[in-house]
C-alpha positions as CSV (number, residue, x, y, z in Angstrom):
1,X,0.0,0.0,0.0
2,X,1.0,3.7,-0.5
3,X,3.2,4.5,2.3
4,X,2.8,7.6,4.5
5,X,5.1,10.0,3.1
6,X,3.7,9.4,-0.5
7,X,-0.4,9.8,0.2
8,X,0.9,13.1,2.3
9,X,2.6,14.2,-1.4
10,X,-0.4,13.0,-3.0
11,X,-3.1,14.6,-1.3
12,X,-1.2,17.9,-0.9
13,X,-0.7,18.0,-4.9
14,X,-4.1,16.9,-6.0
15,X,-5.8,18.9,-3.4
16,X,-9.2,18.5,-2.1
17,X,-12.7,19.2,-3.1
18,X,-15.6,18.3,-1.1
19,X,-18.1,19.6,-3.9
20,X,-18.1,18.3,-7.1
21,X,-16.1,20.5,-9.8
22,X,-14.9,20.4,-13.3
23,X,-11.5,18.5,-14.1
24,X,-9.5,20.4,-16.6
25,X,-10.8,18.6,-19.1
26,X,-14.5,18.9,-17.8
27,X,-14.6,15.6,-16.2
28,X,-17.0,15.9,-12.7
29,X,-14.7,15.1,-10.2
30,X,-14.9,15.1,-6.6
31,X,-12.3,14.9,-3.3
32,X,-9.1,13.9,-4.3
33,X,-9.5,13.8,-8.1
34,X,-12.0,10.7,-8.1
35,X,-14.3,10.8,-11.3
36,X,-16.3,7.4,-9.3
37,X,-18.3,7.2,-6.2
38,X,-18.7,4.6,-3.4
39,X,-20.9,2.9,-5.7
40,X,-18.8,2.6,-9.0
41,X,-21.2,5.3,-10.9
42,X,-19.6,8.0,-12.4
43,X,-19.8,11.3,-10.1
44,X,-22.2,13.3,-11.8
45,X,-22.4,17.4,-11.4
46,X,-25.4,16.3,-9.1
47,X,-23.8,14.3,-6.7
48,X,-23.8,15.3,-3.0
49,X,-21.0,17.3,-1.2
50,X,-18.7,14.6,0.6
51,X,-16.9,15.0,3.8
52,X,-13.3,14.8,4.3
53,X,-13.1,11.1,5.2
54,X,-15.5,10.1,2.3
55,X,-13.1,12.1,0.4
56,X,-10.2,10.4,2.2
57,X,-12.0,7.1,1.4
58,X,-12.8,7.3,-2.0
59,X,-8.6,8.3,-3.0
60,X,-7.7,5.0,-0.6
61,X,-10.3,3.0,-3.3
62,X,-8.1,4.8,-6.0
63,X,-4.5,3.6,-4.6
64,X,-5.6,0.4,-4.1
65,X,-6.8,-0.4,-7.3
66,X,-3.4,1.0,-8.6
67,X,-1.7,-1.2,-6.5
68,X,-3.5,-4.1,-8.2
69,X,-2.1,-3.4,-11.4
70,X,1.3,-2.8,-10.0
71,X,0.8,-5.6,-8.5
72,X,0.4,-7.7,-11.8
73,X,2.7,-5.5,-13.9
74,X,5.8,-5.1,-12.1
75,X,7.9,-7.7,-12.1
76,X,10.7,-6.5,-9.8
77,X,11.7,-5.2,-6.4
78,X,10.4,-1.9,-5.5
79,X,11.5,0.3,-2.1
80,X,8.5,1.4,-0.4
81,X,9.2,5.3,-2.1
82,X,9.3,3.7,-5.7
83,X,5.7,1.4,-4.9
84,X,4.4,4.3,-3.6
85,X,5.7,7.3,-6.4
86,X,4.0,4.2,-9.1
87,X,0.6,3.8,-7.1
88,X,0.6,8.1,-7.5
């Protein structure tokens, strides 16, 4: 899993939005860049405002799927850093 040191980097550079906003390429996106809710549907420009530990919760979803396909893609050693800079 993403160590501590690397969700601290990632959460300070994607930043946080508890409303739903525009992406930059007008993609609804909401908390830490996540374009899917809790339930797997798309976010919409309807969906609810979350709170910080939805937010929270929906970006640990997003690093662990990551780490699946690391997972099945990487086929040596990594430091904790390097697993964690790749699940970024």
């Amino acid at each position: 899993m993403i160590n501590d040191k690397g969700l601290e980097i990632l959460k300070r550079y994607e930043g946080c939005s508890l409303d739903v906003y525009r992406d930059p390429i007008g993609i609804p996106t909401i908390g830490y860049g996540s374009i899917f809710g809790f339930s797997g549907d798309r976010i919409s420009m309807e969906h609810r405002k979350i709170t910080e530990s939805e937010a929270a919760g929906l970006l640990l979803r997003s690093c662990r799927q990551a780490e699946r396909a690391i997972g099945s893609l990487v086929r040596v050693s990594l430091t904790s850093n390097q697993h964690s800079a790749l699940i970024s």
